[in-house]
N, C-alpha and C positions, 0 to 999 in steps of 0.2 A: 559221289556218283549215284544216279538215282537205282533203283532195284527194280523196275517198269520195263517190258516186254518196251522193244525198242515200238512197235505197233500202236501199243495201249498209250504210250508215252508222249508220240504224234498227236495221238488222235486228242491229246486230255491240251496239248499245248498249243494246238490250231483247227478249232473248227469246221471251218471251210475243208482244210484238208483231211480232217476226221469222214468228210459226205463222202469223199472221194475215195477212201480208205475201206468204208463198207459197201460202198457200193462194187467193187474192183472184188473185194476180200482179201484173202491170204498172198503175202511176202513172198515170190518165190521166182531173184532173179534167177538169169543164166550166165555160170559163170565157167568163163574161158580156164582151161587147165594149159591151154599151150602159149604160153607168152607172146612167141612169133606170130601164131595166127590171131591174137587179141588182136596187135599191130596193124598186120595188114588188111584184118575186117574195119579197124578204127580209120583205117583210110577210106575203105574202098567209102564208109557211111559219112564221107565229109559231104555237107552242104548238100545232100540229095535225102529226099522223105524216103522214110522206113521201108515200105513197096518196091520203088525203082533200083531202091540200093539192096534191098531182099533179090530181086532178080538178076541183077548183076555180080551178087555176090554168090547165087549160087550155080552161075555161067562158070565162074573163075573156080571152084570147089567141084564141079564135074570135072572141068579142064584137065586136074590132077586125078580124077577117078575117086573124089570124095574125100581126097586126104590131103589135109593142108601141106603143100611144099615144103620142100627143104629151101634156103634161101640159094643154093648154086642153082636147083630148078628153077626159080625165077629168075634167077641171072641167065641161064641158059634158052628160055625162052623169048624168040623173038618180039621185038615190040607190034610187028602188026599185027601179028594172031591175038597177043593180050587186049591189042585196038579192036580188032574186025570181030572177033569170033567170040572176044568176052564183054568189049564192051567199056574197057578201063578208059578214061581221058589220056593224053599225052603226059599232062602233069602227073597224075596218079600212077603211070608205067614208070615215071621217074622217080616220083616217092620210094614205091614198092623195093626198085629195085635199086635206090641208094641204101632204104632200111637192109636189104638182103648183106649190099656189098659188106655193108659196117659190121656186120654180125661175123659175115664170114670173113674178116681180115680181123675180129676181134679187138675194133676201134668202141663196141655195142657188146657188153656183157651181159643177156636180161635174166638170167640167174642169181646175180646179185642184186639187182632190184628191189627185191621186199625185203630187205636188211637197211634199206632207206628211209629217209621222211617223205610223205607225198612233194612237200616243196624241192626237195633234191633228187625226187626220180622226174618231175616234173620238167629239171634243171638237164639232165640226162638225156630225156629223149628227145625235147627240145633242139638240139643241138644235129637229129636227123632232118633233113630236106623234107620238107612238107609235113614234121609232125611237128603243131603249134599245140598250144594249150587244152584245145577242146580234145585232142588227140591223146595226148597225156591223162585226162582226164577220164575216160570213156576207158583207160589202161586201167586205173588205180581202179573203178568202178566195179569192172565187169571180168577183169583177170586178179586184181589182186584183192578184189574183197573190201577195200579202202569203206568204211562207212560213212564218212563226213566230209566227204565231196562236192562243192556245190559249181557245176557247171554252167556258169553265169552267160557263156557266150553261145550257150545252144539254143535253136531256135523252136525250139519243139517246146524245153522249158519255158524260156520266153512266152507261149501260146497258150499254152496250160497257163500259167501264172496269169494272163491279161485276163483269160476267160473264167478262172477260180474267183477272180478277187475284183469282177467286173470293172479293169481300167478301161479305160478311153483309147489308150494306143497301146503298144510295146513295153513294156517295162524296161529303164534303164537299170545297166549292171548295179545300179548305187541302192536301184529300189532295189531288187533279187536278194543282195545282200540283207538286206532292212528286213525283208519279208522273211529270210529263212534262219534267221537270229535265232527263233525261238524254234526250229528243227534242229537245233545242235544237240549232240553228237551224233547224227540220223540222220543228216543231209543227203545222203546216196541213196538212203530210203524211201526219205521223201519225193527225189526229182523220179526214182524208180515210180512212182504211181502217180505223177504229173504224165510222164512220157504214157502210161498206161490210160490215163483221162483221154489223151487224144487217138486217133487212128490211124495220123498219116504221115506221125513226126518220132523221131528217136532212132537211137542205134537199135532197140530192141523191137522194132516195127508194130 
């Protein structure tokens, strides 16, 4: 195991990401202490830029007077106000509140979760209606601290990467991989200051 600030370490083992590193500065994500609410911000930020999903998500966080719900509050709120007044899609009212049901019939344990592998909490929430991989991911990231996360299907990374490493198009998952070989054991750290190279892509806007 190397003895290198996880920063200095980056910076010594990819260049390109090293400009990016000083240019940005100092490591300093935002990390979710309440499991449920990581969840349902990890929805609300599916497939919408950091902006849209910043304003939508804090429609849904007044809605409750600033305090992330309890999952019967979601269950207990109607689907058109969630539609009309916050803004959620039809899909995402149905995510949100299949995540709630399963918590609250205790089908969904997220207290046991960090006594997991990321591949079997990944396995775990998977298993909720609408939370796929990137969901899961954006979990491990941003509530459990997970360092070596490499979110291969987000499109924010994807941009940063084609624009870091001047490709031609998109990077496929196969390049991502290839490229972030030499970020191990730092991969959450690294996509942390890709999503921070762009302005209009990432969970963390």
């Amino acid at each position: 195991m190397n003895d290198l600030h996880p920063i200095d370490y980056l910076s010594q083992k990819d260049l390109k990401l090293a400009s990016i590193i000083k240019s940005i500065g100092k490591y300093s994500i935002k990390m979710h202490t309440d499991p449920f609410g990581s969840l349902i911000q990890s929805i609300i930020y599916q497939q919408l830029s950091g902006k849209a999903a910043n304003a939508i998500y804090n429609r849904f966080l007044n809605h409750y007077r600033c305090i992330i719900p309890t999952p019967q509050q979601i269950i207990s709120t109607p689907n058109e106000t969630l539609r009309t007044k916050i803004g959620l899609s039809f899909k995402k009212i149905e995510y949100i509140k299949d995540l709630s049901s399963r918590i609250s019939d205790e089908r969904l344990n997220l207290s046991l979760l960090a006594e997991l592998s990321d591949d079997e909490i990944i396995s775990e929430l998977v298993k909720v209606k609408g939370i796929g991989r990137w969901t899961a991911e954006m979990f491990l990231i941003f509530c459990l601290g997970r360092e070596d996360v490499m979110p291969i299907g987000d499109l924010g990374i994807r941009k940063a990467i084609q624009i870091l490493y001047d490709l031609p198009q998109l990077p496929t998952p196969s390049s991502m991989l290839a490229i972030s070989l030499s970020w191990k054991p730092y991969r959450s750290i690294a996509t942390w200051y890709l999503w921070r190279s762009l302005d209009n892509f990432g969970p963390i806007g």
